[in-house]
MIDOSE-1310 file (N, C-alpha, C; in nm, 2 decimals, decimal comma, always signed):
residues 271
xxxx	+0,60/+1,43/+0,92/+0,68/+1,31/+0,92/+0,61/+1,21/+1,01; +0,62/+1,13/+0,97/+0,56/+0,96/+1,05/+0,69/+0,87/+1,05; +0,71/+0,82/+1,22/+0,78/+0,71/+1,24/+0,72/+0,60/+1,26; +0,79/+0,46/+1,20/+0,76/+0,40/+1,20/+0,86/+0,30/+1,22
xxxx	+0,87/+0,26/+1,34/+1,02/+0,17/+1,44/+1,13/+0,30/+1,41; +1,21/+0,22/+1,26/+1,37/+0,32/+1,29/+1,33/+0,43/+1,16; +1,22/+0,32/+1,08/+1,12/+0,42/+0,98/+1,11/+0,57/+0,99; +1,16/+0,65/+0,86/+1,09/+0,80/+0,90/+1,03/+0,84/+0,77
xxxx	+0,94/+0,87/+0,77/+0,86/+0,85/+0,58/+0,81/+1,04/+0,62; +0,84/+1,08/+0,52/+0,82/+1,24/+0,46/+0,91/+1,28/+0,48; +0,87/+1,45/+0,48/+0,98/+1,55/+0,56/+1,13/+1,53/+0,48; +1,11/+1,52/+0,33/+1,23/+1,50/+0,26/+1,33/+1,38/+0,32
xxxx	+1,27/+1,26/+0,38/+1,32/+1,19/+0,41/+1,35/+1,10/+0,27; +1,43/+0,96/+0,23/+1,44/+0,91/+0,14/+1,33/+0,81/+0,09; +1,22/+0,78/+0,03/+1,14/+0,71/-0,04/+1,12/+0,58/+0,04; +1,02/+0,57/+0,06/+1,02/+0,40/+0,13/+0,96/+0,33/+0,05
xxxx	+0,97/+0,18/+0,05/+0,93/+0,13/-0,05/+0,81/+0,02/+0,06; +0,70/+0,03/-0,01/+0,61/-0,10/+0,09/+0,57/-0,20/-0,05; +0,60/-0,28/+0,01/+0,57/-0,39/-0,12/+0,53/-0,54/-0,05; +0,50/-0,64/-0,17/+0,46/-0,76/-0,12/+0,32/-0,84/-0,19
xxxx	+0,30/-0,96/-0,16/+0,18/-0,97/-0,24/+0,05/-0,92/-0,19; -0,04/-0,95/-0,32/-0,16/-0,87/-0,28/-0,25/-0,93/-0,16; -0,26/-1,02/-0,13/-0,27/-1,14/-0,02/-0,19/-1,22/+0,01; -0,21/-1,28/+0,19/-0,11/-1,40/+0,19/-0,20/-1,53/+0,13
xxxx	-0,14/-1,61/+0,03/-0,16/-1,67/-0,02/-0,11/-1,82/+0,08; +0,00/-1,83/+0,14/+0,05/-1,93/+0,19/+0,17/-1,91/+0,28; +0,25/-2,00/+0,35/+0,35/-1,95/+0,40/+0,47/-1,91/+0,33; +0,48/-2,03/+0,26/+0,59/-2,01/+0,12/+0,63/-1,89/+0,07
xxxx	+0,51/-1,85/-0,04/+0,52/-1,76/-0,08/+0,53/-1,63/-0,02; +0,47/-1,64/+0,07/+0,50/-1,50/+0,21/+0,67/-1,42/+0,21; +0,71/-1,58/+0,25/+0,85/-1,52/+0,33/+0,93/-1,54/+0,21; +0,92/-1,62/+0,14/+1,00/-1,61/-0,01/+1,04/-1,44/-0,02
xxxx	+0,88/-1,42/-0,07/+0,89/-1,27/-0,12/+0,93/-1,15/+0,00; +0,91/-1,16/+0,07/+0,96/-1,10/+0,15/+1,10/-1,10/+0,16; +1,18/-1,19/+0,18/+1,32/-1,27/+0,18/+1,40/-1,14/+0,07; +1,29/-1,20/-0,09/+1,32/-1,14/-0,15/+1,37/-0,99/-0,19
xxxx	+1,27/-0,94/-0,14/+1,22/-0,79/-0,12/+1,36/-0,74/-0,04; +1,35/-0,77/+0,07/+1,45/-0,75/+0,18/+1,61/-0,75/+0,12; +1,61/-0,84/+0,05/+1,76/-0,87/+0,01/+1,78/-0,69/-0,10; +1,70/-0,68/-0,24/+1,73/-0,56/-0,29/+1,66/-0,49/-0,25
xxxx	+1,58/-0,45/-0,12/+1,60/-0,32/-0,05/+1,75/-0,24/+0,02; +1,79/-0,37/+0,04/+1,92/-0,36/+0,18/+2,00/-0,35/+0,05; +2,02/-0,39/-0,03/+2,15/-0,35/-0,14/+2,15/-0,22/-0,16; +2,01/-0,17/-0,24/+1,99/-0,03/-0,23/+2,00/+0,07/-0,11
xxxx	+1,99/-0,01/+0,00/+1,98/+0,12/+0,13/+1,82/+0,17/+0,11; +1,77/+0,12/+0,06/+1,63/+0,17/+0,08/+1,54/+0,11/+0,22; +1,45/+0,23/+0,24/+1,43/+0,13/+0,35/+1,22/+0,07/+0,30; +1,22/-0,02/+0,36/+1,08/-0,12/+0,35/+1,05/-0,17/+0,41
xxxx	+0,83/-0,15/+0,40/+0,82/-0,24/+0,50/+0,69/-0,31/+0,40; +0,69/-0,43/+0,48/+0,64/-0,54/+0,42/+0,50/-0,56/+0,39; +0,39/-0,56/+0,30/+0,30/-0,54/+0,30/+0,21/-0,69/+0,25; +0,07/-0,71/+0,33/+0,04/-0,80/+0,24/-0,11/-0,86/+0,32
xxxx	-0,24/-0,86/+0,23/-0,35/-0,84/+0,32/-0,36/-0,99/+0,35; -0,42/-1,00/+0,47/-0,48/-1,13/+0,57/-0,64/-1,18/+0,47; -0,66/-1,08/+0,44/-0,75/-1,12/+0,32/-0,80/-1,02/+0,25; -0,93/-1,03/+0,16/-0,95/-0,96/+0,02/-1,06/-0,94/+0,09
xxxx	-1,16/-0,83/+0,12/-1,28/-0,84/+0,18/-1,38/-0,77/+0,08; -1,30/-0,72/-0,04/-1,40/-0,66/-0,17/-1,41/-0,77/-0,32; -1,38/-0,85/-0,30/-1,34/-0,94/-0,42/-1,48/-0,92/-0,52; -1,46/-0,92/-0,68/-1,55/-0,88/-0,79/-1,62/-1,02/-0,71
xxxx	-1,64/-1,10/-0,74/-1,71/-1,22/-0,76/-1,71/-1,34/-0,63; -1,83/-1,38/-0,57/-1,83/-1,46/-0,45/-1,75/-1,55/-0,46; -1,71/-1,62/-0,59/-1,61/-1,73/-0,61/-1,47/-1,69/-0,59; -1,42/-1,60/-0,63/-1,29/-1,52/-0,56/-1,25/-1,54/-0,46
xxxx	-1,14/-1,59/-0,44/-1,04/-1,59/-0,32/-1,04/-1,50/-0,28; -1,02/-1,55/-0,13/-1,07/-1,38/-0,01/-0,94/-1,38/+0,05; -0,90/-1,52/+0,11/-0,78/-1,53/+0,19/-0,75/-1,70/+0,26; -0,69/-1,68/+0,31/-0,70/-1,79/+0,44/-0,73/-1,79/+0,56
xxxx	-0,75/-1,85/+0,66/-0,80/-1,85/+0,79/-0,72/-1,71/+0,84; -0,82/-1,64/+0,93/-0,77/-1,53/+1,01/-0,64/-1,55/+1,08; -0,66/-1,65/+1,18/-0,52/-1,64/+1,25/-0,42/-1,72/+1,18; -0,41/-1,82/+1,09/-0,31/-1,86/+0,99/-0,25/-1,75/+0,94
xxxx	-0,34/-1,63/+0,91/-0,26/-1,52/+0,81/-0,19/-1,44/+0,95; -0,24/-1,41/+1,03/-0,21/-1,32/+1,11/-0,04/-1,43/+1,18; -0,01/-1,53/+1,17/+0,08/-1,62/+1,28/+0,19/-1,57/+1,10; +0,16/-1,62/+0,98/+0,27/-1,61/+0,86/+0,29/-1,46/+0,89
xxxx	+0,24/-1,33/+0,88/+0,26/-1,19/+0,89/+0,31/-1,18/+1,04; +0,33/-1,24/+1,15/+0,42/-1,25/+1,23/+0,57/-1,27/+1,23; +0,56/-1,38/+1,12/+0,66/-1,50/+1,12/+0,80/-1,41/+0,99; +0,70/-1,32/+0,93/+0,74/-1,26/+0,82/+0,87/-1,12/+0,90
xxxx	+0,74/-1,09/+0,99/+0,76/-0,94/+1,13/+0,95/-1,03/+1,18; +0,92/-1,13/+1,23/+1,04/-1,15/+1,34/+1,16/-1,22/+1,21; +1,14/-1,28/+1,14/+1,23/-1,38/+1,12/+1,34/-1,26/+1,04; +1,26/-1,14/+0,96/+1,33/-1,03/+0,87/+1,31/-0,87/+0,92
xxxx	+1,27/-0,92/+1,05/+1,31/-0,78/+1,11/+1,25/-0,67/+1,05; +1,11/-0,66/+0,97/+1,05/-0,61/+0,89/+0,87/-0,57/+0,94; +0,87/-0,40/+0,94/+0,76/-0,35/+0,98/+0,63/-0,43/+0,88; +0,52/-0,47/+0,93/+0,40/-0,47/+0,89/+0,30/-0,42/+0,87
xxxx	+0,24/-0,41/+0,73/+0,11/-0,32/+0,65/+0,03/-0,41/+0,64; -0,09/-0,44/+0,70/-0,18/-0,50/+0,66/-0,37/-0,45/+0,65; -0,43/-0,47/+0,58/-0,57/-0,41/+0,62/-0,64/-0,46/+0,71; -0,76/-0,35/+0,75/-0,89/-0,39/+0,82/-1,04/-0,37/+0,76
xxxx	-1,10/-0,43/+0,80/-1,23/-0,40/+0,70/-1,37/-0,43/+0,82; -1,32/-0,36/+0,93/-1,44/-0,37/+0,98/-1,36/-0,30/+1,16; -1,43/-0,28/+1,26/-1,38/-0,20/+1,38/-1,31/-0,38/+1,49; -1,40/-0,47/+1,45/-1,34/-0,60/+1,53/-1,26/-0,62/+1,47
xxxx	-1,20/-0,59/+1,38/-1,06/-0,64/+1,29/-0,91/-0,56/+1,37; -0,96/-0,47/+1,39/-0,88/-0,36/+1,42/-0,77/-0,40/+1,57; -0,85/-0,40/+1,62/-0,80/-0,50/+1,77/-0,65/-0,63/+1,75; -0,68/-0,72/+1,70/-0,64/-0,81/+1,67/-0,49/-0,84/+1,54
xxxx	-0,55/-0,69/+1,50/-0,45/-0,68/+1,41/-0,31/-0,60/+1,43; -0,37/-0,50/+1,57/-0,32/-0,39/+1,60/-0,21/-0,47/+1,68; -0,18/-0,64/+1,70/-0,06/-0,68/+1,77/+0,06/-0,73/+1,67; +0,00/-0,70/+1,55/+0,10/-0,76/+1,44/+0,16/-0,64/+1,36
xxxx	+0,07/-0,57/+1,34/+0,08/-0,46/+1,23/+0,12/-0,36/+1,29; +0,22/-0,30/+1,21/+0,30/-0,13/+1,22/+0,22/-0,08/+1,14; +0,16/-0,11/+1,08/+0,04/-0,02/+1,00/-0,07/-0,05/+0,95; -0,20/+0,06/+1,00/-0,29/-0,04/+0,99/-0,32/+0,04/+0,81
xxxx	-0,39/-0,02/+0,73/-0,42/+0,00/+0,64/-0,56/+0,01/+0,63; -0,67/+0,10/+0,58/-0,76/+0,17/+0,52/-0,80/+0,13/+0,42; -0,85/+0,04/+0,37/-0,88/+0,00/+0,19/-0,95/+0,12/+0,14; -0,95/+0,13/+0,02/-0,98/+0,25/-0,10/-1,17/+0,28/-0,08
xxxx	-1,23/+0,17/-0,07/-1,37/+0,14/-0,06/-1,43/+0,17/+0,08; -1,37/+0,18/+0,20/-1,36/+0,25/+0,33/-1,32/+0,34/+0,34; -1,27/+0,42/+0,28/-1,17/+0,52/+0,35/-1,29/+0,64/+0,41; -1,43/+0,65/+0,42/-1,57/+0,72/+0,46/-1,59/+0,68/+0,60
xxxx	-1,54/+0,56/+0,62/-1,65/+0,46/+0,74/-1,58/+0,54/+0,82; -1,64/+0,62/+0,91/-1,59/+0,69/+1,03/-1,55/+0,59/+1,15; -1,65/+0,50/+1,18/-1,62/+0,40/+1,30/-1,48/+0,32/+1,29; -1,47/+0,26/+1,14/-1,35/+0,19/+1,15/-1,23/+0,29/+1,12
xxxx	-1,23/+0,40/+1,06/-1,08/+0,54/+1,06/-1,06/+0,55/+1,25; -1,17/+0,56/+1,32/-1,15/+0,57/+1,38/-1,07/+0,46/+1,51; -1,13/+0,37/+1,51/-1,11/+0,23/+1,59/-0,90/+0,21/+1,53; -0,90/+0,24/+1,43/-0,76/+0,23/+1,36/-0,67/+0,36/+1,43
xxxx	-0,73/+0,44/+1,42/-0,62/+0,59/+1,48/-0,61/+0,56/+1,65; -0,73/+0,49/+1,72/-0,72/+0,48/+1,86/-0,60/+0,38/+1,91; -0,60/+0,28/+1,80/-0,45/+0,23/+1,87/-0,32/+0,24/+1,82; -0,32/+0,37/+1,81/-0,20/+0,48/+1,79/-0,08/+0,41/+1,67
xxxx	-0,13/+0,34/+1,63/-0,01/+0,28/+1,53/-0,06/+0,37/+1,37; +0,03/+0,32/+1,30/+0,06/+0,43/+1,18/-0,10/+0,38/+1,12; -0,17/+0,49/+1,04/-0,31/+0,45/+0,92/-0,26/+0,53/+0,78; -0,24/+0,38/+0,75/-0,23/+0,43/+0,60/-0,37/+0,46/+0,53
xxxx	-0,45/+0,55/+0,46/-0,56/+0,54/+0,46/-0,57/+0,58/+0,24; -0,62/+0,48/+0,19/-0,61/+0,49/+0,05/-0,73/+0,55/-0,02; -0,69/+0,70/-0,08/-0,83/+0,73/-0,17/-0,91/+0,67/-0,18; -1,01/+0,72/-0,20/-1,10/+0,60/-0,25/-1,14/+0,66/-0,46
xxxx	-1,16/+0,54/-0,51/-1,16/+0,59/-0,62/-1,27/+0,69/-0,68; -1,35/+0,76/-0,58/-1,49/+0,80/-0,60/-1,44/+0,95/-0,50; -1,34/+0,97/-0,47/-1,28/+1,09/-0,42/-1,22/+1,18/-0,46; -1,22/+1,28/-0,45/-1,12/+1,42/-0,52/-1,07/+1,42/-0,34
xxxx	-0,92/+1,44/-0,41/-0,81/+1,46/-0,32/-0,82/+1,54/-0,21; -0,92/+1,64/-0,26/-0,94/+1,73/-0,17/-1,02/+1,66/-0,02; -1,13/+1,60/-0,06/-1,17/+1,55/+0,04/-1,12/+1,50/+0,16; -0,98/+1,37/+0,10/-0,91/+1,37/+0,20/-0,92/+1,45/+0,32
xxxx	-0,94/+1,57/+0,35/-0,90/+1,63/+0,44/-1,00/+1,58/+0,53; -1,12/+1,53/+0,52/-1,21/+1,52/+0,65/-1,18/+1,39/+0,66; -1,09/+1,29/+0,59/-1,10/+1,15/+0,61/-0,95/+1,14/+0,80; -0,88/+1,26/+0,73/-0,77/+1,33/+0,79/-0,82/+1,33/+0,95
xxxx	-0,93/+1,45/+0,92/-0,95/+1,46/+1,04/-1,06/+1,40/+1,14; -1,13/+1,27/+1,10/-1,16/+1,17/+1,18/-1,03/+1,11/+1,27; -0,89/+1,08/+1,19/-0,79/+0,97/+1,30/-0,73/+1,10/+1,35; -0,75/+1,21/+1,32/-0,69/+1,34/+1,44/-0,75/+1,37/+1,50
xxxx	-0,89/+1,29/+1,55/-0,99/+1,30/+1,65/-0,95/+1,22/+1,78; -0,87/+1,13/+1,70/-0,82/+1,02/+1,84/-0,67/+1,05/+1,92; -0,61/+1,21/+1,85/-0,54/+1,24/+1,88/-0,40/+1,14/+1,81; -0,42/+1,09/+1,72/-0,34/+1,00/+1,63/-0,30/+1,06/+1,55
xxxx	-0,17/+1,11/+1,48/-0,12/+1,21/+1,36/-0,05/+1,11/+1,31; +0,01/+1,02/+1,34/+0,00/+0,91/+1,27/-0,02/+0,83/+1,09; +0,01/+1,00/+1,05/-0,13/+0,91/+0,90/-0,04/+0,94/+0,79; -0,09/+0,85/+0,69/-0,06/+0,85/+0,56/-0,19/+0,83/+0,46
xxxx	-0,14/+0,93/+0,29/-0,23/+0,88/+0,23/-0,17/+0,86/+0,10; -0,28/+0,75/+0,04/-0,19/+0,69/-0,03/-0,29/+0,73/-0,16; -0,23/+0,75/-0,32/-0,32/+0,78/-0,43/-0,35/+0,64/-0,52; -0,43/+0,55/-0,59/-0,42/+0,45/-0,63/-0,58/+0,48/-0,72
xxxx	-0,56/+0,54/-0,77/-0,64/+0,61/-0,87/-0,78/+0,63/-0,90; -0,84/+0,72/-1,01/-0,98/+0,74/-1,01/-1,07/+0,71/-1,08; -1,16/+0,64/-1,04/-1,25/+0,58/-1,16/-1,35/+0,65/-1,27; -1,29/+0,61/-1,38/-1,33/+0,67/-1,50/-1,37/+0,60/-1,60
xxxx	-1,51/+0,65/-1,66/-1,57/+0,53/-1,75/-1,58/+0,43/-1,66; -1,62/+0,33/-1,77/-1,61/+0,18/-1,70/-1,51/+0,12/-1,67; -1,49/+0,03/-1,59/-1,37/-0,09/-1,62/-1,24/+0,03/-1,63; -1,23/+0,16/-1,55/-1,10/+0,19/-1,58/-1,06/+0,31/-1,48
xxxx	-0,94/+0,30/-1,44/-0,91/+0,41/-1,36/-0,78/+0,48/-1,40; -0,77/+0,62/-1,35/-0,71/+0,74/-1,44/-0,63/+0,79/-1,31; -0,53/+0,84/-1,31/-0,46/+0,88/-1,17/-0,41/+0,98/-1,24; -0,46/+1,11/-1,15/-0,48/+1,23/-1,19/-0,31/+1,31/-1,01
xxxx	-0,20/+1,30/-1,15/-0,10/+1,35/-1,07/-0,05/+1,49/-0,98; -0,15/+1,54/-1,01/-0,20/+1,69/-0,95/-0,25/+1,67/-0,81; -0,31/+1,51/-0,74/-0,35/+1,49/-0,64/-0,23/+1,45/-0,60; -0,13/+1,43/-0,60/+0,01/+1,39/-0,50/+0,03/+1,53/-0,44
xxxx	+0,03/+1,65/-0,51/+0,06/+1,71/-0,47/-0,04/+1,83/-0,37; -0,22/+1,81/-0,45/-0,31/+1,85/-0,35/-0,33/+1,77/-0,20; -0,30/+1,64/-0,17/-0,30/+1,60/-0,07/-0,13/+1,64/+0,03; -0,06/+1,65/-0,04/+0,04/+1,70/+0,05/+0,04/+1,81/+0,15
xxxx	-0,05/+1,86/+0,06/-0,05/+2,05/+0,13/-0,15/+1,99/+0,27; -0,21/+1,88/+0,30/-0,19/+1,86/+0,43/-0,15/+1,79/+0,55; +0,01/+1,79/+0,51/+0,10/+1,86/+0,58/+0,15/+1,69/+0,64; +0,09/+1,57/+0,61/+0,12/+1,40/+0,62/+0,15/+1,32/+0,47
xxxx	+0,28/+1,21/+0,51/+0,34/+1,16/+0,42/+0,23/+1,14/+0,29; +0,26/+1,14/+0,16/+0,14/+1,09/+0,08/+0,23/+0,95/+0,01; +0,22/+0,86/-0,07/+0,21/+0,74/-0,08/+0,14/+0,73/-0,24; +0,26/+0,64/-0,34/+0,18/+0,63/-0,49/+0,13/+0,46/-0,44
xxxx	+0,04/+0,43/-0,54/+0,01/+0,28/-0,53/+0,01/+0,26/-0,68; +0,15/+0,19/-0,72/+0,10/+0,23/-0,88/+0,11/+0,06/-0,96; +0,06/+0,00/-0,83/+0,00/-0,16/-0,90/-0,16/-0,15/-0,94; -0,23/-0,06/-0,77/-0,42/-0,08/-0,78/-0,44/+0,02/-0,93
xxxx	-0,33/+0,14/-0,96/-0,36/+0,21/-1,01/-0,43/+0,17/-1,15; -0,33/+0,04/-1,21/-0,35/-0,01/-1,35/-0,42/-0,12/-1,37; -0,51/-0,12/-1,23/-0,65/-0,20/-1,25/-0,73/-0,19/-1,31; -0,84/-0,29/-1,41/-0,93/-0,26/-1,48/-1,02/-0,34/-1,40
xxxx	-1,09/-0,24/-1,38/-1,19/-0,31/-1,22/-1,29/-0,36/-1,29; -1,35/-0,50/-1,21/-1,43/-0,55/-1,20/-1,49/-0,57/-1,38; -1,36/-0,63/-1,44/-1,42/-0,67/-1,64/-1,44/-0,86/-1,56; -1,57/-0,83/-1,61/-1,60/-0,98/-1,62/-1,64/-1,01/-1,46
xxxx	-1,60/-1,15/-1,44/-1,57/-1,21/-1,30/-1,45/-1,16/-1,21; -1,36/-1,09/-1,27/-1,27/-1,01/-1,16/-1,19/-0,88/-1,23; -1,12/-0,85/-1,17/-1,06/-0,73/-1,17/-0,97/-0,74/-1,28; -0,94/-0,67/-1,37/-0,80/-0,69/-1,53/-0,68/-0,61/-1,45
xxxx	-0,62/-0,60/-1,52/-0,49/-0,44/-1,54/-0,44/-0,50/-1,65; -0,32/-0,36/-1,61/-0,27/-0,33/-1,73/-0,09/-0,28/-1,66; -0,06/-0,43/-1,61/+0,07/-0,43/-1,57/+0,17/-0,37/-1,60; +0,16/-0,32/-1,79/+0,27/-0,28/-1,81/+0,31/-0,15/-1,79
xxxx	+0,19/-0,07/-1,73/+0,15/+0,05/-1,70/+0,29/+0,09/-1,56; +0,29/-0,01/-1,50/+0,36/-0,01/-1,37/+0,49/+0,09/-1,31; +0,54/+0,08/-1,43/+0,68/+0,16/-1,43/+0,68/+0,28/-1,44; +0,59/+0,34/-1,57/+0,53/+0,45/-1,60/+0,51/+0,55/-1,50
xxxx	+0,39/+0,46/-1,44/+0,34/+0,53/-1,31/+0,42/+0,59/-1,19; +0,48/+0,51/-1,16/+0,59/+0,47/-1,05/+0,71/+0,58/-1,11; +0,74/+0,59/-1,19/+0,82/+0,70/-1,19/+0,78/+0,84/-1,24; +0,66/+0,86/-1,25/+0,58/+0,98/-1,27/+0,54/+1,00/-1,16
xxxx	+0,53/+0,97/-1,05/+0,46/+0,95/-0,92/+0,58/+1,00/-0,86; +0,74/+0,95/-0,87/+0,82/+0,97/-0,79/+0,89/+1,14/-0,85; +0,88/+1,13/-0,97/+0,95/+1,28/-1,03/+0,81/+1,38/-1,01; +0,70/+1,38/-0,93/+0,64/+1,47/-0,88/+0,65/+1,50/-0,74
xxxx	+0,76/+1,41/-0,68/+0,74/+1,41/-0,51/+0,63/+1,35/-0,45; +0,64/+1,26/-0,43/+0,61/+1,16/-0,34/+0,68/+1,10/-0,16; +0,64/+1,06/-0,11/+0,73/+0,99/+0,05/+0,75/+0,84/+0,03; +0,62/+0,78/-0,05/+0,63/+0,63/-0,07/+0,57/+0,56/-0,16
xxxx	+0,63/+0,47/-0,22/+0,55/+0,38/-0,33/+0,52/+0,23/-0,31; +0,43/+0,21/-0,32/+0,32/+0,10/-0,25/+0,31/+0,00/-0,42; +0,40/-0,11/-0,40/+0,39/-0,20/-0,49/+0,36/-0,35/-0,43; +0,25/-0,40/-0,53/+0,21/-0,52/-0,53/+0,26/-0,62/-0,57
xxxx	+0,38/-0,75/-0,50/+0,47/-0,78/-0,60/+0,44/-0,92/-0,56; +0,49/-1,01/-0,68/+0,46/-1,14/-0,69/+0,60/-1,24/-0,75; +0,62/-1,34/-0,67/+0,74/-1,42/-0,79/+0,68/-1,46/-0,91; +0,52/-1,54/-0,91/+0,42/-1,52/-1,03/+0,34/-1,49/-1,05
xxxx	+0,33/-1,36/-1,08/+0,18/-1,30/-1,08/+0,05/-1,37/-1,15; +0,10/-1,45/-1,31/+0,00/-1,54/-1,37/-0,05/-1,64/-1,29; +0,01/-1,67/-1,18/-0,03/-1,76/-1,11/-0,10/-1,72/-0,94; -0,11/-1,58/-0,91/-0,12/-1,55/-0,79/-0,29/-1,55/-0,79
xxxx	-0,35/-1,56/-0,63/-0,49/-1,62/-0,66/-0,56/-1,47/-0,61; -0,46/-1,36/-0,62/-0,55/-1,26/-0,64/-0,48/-1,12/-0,68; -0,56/-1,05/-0,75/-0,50/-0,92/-0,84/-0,43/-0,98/-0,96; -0,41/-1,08/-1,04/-0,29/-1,14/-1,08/-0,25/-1,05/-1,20
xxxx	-0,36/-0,96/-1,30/-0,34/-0,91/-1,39/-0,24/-0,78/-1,36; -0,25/-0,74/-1,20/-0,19/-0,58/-1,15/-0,10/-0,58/-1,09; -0,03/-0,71/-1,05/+0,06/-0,73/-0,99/+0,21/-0,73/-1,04; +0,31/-0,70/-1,01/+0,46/-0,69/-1,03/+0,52/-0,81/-1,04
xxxx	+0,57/-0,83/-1,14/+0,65/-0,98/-1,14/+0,79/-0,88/-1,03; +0,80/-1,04/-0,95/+0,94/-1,00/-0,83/+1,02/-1,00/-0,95; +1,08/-1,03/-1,03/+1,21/-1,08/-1,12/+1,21/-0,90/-1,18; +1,13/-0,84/-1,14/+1,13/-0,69/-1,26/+1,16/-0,61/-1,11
xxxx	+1,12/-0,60/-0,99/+1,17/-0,52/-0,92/+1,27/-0,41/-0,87; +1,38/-0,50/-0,92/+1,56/-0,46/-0,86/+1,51/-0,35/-0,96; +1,52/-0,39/-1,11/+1,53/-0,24/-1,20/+1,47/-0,18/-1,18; +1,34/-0,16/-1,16/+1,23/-0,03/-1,13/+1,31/+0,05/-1,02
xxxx	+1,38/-0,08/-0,89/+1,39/+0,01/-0,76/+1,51/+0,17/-0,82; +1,58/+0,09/-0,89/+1,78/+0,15/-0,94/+1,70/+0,25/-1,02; +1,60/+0,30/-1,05/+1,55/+0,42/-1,15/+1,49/+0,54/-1,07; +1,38/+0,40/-0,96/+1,28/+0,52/-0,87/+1,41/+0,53/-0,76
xxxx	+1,49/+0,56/-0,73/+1,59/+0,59/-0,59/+1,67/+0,70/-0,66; +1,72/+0,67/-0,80/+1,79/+0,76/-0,86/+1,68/+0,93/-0,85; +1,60/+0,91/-0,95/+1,46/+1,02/-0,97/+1,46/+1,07/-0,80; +1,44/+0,94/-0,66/+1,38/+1,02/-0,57/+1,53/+1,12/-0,51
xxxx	+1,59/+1,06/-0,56/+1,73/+1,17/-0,50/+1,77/+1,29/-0,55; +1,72/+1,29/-0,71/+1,70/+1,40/-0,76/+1,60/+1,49/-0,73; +1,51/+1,46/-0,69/+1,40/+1,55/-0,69/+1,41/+1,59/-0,55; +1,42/+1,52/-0,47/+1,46/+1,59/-0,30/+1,58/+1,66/-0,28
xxx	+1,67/+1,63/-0,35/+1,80/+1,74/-0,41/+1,80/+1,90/-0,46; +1,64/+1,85/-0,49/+1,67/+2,04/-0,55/+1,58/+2,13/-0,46; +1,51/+2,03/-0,36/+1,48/+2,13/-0,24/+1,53/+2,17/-0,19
């Protein structure tokens, strides 16, 4: 089990939901969605924490929006932290990142294309806050286990992992649900991501999906046992300046949550 403030994620604890957009885009849209988020988490009793990167550091195409100024993002994911009382997920992509982030963030996040770099797993487990750390899509689950025990080097147990699928063929990734459960068996929360899952990487100048995939996943994920589901949500995704094809319209949320809370109660019921 991993705490996180009044947070307790595994250990047959109830489903946490981390959501938010795929970047901060602005301030607006930050705390809107967030606002949002918050209001049908708290209906549900679910608990959540707020997710949403300072910027994109893998983007398909040099023209791609990466983010906005460092500390602009890092003051909105503050503003987001105090005004709703709401833990923060954000990434790092490099060991100087790590520092600076580690004053905002309740979790530091791992991108899927890092999850090897020993310097930066590490620089992340040393300042003892939670590491979410995401497959990488070129990984069997099993491996996890050495990604594991780099941040158990810093004496940090702290960890989560999160599944967000594996690349197959071209342009496509396949989420092989047998890994929810081979990563569990060591023994830290595991985490679905079932927005990156329905990505069609890098068609063209950017990344596709295949949004409608969303629900599917998300409740196949949760009727296997899962601790948390990691959604990427938007008020407009057609309009968001990054992931826009993978992302969650906010307006569809409430219903997914009233299906995945039902399923997670069932299935931790019959333990």
């Amino acid at each position: 089990m991993v705490k996180i403030n009044k947070l307790k994620i595994g250990d047959g604890n109830p489903l946490v939901l981390i959501a938010g957009p795929c970047v901060v885009e602005n301030e607006k849209i930050t705390l809107k969605t967030a606002e949002a988020i918050k209001k049908i988490t708290d209906d549900l009793k679910m608990p959540f924490i707020f997710k949403s990167s300072f910027k994109k550091a893998n983007r398909t195409s040099i023209h791609s929006f990466s983010g906005i100024h460092f500390e602009k993002a890092l003051k909105i994911l503050s503003k987001v932290k105090k005004e709703f009382s709401l833990p923060i997920l954000t990434d790092v992509h490099d060991e100087r990142e790590v520092e600076p982030i580690s004053h905002v963030a309740d979790v530091i996040q791992i991108p899927a294309f890092l999850c090897r770099q020993t310097d930066l797993l590490v620089a992340a487990g040393r300042t003892g806050k939670a590491v979410n750390v995401k497959k990488g899509q070129f990984l069997a689950p099993q491996d996890m286990k050495h990604v594991i025990e780099k941040i158990e080097h810093t004496k940090n147990k702290k960890i989560m992992l999160t599944e967000r699928g594996t690349t197959f063929g071209y342009h496509n990734l396949v989420v092989d649900m047998r890994s929810l459960q081979i990563m569990r068996q060591f023994g830290y929360p595991v985490i679905m991501d079932a927005t990156h899952a329905v990505q069609l990487p890098s068609k063209g100048n950017e990344s596709g999906g295949e949004r409608q995939y969303i629900h599917t996943l998300a409740k196949a994920a949760v009727a296997v046992g899962i601790d948390g589901l990691f959604l990427e949500v938007h008020p407009d995704p057609a309009k968001a300046l990054s992931d826009a094809a993978s992302q969650l319209p906010l307006d569809s949320l409430h219903k997914l949550l009233v299906t995945i809370k039902q399923l997670d109660e069932i299935v931790k019921n019959e333990k």
